[in-house]
N, C-alpha and C positions, 0 to 999 in steps of 0.2 A: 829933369824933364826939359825936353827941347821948347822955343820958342813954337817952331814950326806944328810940335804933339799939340800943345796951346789952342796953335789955332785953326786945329783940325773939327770939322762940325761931327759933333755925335748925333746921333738918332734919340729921340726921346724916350725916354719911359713911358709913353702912350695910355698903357693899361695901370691902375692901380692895384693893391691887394686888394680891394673887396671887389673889384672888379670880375679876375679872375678866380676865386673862392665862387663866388657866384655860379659861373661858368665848371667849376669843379662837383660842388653839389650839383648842380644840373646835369651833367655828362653821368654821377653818380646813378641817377634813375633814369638817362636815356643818354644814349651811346651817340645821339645825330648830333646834341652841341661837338664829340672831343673835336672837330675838325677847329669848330672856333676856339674852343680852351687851347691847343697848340697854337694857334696864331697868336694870342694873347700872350699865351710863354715867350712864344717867338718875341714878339715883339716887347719886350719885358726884358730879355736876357741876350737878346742876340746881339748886345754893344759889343761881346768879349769876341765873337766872330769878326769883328772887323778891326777891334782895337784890344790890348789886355787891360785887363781890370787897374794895374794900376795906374795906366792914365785917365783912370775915368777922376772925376769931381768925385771929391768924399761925399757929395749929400749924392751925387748918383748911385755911388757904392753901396751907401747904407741903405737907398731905396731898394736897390739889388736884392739886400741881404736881407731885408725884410720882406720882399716879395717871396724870397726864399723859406724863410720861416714860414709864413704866411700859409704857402704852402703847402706846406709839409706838414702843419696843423690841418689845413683842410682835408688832405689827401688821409687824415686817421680820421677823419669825422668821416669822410666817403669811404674807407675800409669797413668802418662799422655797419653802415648801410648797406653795401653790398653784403656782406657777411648773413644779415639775416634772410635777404632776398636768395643769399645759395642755398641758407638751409632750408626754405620753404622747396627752394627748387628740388634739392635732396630728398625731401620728404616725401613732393611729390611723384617724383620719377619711380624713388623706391616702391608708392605702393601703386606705382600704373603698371607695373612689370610682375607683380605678383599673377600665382598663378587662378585667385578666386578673384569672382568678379564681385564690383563694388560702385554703389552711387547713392547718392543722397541727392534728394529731391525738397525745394522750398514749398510754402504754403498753396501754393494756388498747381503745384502739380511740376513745377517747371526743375527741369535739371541745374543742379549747383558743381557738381563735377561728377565722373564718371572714372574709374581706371579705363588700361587699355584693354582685359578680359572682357568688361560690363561694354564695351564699345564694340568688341568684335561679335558680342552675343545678339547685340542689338541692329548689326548687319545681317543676322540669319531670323530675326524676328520681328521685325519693323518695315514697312515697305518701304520706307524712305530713310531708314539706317538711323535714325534717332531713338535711342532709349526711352524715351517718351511715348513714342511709340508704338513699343511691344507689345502684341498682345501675350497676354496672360490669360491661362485657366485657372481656378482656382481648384484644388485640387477635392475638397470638401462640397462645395455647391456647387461644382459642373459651369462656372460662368464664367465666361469669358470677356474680359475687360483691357482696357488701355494700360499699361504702365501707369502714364499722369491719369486715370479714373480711381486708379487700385489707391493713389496716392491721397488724392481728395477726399475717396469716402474711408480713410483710417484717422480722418482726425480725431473723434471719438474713441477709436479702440483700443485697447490695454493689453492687446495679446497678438502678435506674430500673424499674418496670414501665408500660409502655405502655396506656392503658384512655382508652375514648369511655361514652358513656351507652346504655345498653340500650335506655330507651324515649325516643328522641329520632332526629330523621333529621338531628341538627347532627352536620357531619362533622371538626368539631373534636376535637382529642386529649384527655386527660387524662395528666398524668402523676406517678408516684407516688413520690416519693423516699425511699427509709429512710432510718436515722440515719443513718448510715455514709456515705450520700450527701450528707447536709442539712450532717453537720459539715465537709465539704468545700466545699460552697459557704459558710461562715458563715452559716449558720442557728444558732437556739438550738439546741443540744444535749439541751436539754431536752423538746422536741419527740422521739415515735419516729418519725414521719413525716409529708412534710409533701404535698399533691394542689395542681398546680396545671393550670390552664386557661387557653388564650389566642384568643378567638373572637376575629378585627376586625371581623366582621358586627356586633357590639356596640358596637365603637369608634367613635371620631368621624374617624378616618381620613378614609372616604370624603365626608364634611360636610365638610371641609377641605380634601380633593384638588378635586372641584367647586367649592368657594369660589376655588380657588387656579386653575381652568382655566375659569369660567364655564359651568359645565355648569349646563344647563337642568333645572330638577324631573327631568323625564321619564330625561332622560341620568342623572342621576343614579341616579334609581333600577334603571335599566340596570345601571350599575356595581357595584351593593348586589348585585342579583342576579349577575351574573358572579363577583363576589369568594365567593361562597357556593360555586362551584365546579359551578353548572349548565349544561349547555351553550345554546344559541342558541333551541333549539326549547322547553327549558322555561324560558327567562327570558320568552321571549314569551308563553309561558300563562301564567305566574304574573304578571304586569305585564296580563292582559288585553289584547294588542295582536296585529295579524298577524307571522307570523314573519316578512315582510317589513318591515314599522314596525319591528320591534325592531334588524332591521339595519341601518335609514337610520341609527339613533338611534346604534347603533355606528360607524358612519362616521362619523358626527359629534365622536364622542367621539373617537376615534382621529385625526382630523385637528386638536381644540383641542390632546392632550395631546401630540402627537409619538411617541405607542405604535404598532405595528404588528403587535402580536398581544396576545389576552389572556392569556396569560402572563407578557408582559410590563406590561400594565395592572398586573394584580394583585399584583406584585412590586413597583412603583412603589410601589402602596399601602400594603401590608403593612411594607417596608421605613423608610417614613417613621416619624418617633418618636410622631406623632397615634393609633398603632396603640394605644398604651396607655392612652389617655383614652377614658375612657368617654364616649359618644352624650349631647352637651349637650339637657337637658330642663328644660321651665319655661321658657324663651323666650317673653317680648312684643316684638311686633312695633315695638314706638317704641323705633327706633333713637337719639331725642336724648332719653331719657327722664333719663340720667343724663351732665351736661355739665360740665368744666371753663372754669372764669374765671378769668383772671389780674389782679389788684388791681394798682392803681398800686407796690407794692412791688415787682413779680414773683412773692409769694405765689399759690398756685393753690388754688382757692374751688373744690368740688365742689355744684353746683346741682341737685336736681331738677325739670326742669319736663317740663309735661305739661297736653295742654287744643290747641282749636284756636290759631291763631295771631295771629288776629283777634281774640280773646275776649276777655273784661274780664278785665284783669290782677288778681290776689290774691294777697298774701301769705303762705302758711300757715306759721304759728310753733309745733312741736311742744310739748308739753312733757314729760314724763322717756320717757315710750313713743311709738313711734313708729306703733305697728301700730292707731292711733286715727284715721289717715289713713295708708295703706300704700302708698303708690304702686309699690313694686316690686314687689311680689307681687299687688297687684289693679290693675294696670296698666287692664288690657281696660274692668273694670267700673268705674273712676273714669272714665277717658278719655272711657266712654261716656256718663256722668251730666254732664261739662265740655261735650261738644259738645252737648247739650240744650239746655245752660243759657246757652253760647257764651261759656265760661269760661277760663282760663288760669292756671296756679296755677304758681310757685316757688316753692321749699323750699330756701335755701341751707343749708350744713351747716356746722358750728361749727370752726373749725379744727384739728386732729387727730380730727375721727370722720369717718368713711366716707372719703371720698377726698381733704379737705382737709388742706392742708400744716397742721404743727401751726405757730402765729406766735408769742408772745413767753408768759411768765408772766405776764407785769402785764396779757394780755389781757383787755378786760372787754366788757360791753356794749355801749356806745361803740362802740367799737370794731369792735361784731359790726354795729353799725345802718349803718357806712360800710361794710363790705361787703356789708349788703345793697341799700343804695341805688346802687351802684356798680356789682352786678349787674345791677340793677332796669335802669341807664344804657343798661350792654351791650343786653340786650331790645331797647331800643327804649321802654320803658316812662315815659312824662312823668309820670305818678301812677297808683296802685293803689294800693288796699286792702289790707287786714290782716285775717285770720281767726287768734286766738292763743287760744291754751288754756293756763289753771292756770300755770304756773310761768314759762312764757314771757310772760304780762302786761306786767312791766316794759321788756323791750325794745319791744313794741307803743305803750305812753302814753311811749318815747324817741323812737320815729319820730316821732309823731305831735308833740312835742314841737320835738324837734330840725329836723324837715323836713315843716312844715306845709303847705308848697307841693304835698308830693310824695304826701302822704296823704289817701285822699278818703274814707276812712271806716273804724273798727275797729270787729269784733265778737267779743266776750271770752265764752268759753265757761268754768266756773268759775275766775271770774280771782281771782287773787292778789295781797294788799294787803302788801306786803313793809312797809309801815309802821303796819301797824294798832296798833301797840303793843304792851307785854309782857301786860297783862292780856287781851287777846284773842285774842294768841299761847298764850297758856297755854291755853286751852279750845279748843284744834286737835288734832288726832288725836296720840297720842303719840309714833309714829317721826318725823312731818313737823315737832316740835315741836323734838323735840331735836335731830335734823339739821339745822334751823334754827337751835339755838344753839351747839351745834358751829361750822361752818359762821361764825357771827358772831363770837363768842367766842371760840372756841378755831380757828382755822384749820386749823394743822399734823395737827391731832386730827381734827378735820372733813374733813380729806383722807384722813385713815388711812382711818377710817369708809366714807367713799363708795367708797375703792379697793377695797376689801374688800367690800361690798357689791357692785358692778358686778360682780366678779370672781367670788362666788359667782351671779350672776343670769346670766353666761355660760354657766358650766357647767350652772347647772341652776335657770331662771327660777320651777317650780313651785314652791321651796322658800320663793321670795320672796314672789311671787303668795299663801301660802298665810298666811303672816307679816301682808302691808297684808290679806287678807281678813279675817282673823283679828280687829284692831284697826277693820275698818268701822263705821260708824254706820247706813248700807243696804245693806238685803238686795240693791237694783240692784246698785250697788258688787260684794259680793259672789260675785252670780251671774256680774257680768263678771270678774272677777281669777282667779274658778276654772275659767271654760270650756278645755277641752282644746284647742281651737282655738285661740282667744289666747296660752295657752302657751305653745303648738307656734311660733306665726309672731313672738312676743315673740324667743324664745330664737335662730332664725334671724339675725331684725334686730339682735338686741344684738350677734350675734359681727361682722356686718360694719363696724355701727359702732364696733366698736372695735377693729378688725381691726390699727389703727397699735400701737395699745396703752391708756392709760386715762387719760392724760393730759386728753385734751380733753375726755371725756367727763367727769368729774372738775371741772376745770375751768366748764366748762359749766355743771354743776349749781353749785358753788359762787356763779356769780356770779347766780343766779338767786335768789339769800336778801337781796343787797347793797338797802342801804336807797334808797328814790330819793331825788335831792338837787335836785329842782327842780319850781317848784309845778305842781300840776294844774288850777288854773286859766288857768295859759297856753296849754292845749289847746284851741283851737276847733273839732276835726274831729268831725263826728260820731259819736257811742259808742252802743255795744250791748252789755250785758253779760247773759248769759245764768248764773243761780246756784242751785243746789240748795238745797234749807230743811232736810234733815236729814245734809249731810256735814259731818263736821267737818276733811277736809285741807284745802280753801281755804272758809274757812266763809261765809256769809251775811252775816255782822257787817261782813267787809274790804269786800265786792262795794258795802255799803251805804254805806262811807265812801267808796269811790271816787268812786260816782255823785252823792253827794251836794258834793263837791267840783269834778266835772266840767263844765264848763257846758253842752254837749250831749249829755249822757247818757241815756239811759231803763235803766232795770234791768228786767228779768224774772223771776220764781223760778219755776223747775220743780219743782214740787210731787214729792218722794219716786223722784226719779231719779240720785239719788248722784252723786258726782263726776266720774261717766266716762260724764258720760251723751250724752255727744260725740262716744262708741264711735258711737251709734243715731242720732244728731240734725244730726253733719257735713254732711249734703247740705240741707237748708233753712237751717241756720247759713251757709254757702259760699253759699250761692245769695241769700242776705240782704247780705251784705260785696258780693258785685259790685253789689249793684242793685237785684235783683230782687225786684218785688213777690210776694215767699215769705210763706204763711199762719205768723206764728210757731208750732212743731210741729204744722204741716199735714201734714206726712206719716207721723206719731205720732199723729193725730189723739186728744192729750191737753190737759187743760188748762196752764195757767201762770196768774201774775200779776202784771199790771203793778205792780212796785211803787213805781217813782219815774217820771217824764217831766217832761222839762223843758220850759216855755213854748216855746221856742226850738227846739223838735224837733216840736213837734205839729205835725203834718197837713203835714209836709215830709219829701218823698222824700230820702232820706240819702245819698245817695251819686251820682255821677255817671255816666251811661250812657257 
């Protein structure tokens, strides 16, 4: 060790272990400390960003290392914590989505929880949409009382009251259990009573009995109506048909199902177990939107595609959010914007999120690029294109690396220079910096981190959202991480992706920090890199080393549209990767600047029709 290393000043250890522990259990049951647990981390381990560990002082080291432990101890005490608070959430979710309604009500009349059945019933029987609210008839003594009244005067009773809705023509029941009742059935005790409701007109029954006998729209809706318990002459006014149409329509149904009265129809129905799922909503029409692949292991590879079938193939390479290209939820309006453009886009999915098997620990990138190419085979695909964003960069410059044949052009939406070095890594936003050296340096620690992180952004995305806004360099940036929309469809897509558990996810992100180990002048495919001038999570600096090492590169900067600016900019970026002579943010109609092109790219169409 040099004299000079000696008498270099370090930065102190500032935070202690119980310090941060502290700060971890806390972030455990509210997500607003993690901003100050990373600063703590930060400040705790970011000696190794400026200097390597071993010129630190052995008692620095060892304090390091016990911060580390420390850790990573705490971070299984906050696993277990969150762990109970997802089942509760599981529990609860499961039965607000069932298709009977349900609530239990305290001593004095007041609601304890309600699903979401008992909450829409109580918008059609409440004047002011509280379950509390509702009036009730009693079905036996013609009286008509409150929800919380029915509730008050059952403290004495030992037997079920009978109740439908006053202002309602659904001829469905309610009915009202007192304690007495409720601790018979194992209900909480704690509950004084509990209201429950079972319409199948609500269920997905009849979407299932039709699914299951071919019943046509029309029979179906036949069915809906019968199951309501109307007879023949108002199912055909309410369906708009002659009472005769309605009875061909009957014939027809009675002859797929083997029924021979509707009593028995209905019975059929009702008895099935589909009786208690609620009426599937949100349904897109592309049925192959979401498709398994089986890899020469027998591991199974969950794909999204979507686009005509003819279209020019593209790759899209997410990076940490998914809802920047959403195919599941804006099926209709991508689908529509593909056949335009006569596009075809696959999104294979990382092994353990969404529906792919999770495959080994030592999985890396590599890795991920043979199941996408392998995919790609299944298709039918000889080469396509690459559309990748920010953190997924590096698997894009592997394709394009590894299978030159197969790649006819990438375009890098603020891409990511996983080797720009430490002095240019350090002037990068601070959470993305130090889950960067996490991540490199400390792995185990880097794992804790991201698991705990993913795990509060399931529960509750705003808290995270509110955290990267917080630390922005643009107001763009900003206005995107905090729209209520985004949040809402963020927090959606995260639970499904990580439906298996956090592994891949995890995972995933880890190998997204890994250095590349192979040069970028072996790439001949044409590049496009699109990069903001004022964010600092994939900054301008990398975008500029990459292109400048690429041999057919052109770089662009989008002048003051922060890092997600990819949210707004997907359909001319996508429509650029297949081919297409797209105005760069022609339908932004803003500027940009060229800031690098290379001989070798001027005045040549980039990609293959």
């Amino acid at each position: 060790m040099t004299a000079q290393m000696l008498q270099k000043e370090k930065p102190e250890l500032v935070k202690q272990p119980d310090d941060i522990s502290g700060l971890i259990y806390g972030t455990s049951v509210n997500a607003d400390s993690w901003h100050q647990l990373m600063e703590a981390i930060g400040q705790a381990v970011l000696l190794s960003s400026e200097e390597d560990l071993e010129y630190a002082s052995s008692e620095e080291a060892s304090k390091i290392e016990n911060i580390l432990r420390h850790f990573n101890q705490a971070c299984a005490i906050a696993d277990k914590m969150l762990a109970y608070q997802e089942t509760n959430q599981f529990l609860e979710q499961s039965l607000a989505h069932l298709a009977f309604g349900l609530a239990f009500f305290d001593d004095e009349g007041e609601l304890i929880w309600a699903n979401t059945e008992m909450l829409r019933l109580a918008s059609v029987g409440a004047a002011g949409g509280a379950v509390t609210g509702m009036e009730l008839v009693s079905l036996t003594e013609v009286e008509t009382r409150s929800a919380k009244s029915w509730v008050r005067g059952s403290k004495n009773l030992e037997v079920p009251i009978h109740l439908r809705l006053d202002r309602s023509d659904t001829r469905s029941e309610l009915l009202l259990l007192p304690r007495q009742q409720i601790e018979k059935y194992g209900f909480s005790v704690r509950a004084a009573a509990a209201l429950i409701n079972v319409d199948v007109s609500r269920s997905d029954a009849v979407a299932l009995f039709a699914q299951k006998y071919g019943l046509t729209r029309r029979e179906k809706d036949l069915v809906s109506e019968m199951l309501s318990g109307h007879d023949m002459r108002m199912v055909a006014s309410n369906m708009g048909v002659t009472y005769e149409t309605a009875r061909s329509y009957a014939k027809k149904v009675f002859e797929k199902t083997g029924c021979t009265s509707q009593a028995q129809l209905n019975s059929r129905i009702i008895d099935g177990p589909a009786s208690i799922l609620r009426a599937r909503t949100g349904q897109n029409n592309n049925t192959d939107l979401r498709r398994m692949f089986t890899m020469p292991s027998g591991r199974q590879v969950e794909c999204f595609v979507l686009g005509p079938k003819n279209g020019s193939p593209v790759l899209v390479l997410q990076s940490n959010f998914d809802l920047f290209f959403n195919v599941l939820d804006n099926t209709d309006e991508i689908a529509g914007y593909l056949e335009t453009q006569n596009i075809r886009v696959f999104l294979p999915q990382w092994p353990g999120t969404y529906r792919s098997d999770y495959a080994t620990d030592s999985f890396a990138c590599w890795d991920y690029c043979l199941d996408i190419v392998e995919i790609a085979s299944q298709l039918g695909f000889k080469s396509f294109a690459v559309y990748a964003k920010a953190y997924s960069t590096n698997c894009a410059l592997s394709l394009a690396y590894r299978f030159p044949e197969r790649i006819d052009k990438l375009v890098l939406a603020s891409a990511y220079n996983s080797n720009m070095g430490a002095e240019n890594l350090r002037n990068t936003e601070f959470f993305f910096r130090l889950t960067n050296l996490l991540a490199t340096k400390w792995p185990a620690m880097g794992r804790s981190v991201l698991k705990l992180m993913w795990r509060q952004a399931a529960q509750d995305p705003s808290k995270l959202a509110r955290i990267l806004a917080r630390s922005a360099t643009c107001q763009a940036d900003r206005e995107i991480l905090l729209d209520p929309n985004v949040v809402r469809t963020e927090h959606s897509l995260i639970q499904r992706r990580q439906a298996q558990g956090f592994k891949g996810q995890i995972q995933r992100s880890m190998n997204r920090f890994t250095l590349r180990a192979f040069p970028l002048g072996g790439i001949k495919t044409p590049v496009e890199i699109y990069n903001c001038d004022t964010e600092m999570v994939t900054p301008l600096v990398g975008a500029q080393m990459l292109a400048e090492e690429l041999p057919n590169c052109n770089l662009h900067v989008l002048h003051n549209e922060g890092h997600y600016h990819y949210y707004r900019n997907w359909p001319w970026m996508l429509a650029r990767a297949a081919g297409r002579d797209m105005p760069i943010r022609g339908l932004l109609a803003k500027g940009s600047t060229l800031l690098l092109e290379k001989e070798s790219t001027k005045g040549r169409r980039s990609n293959r029709q």
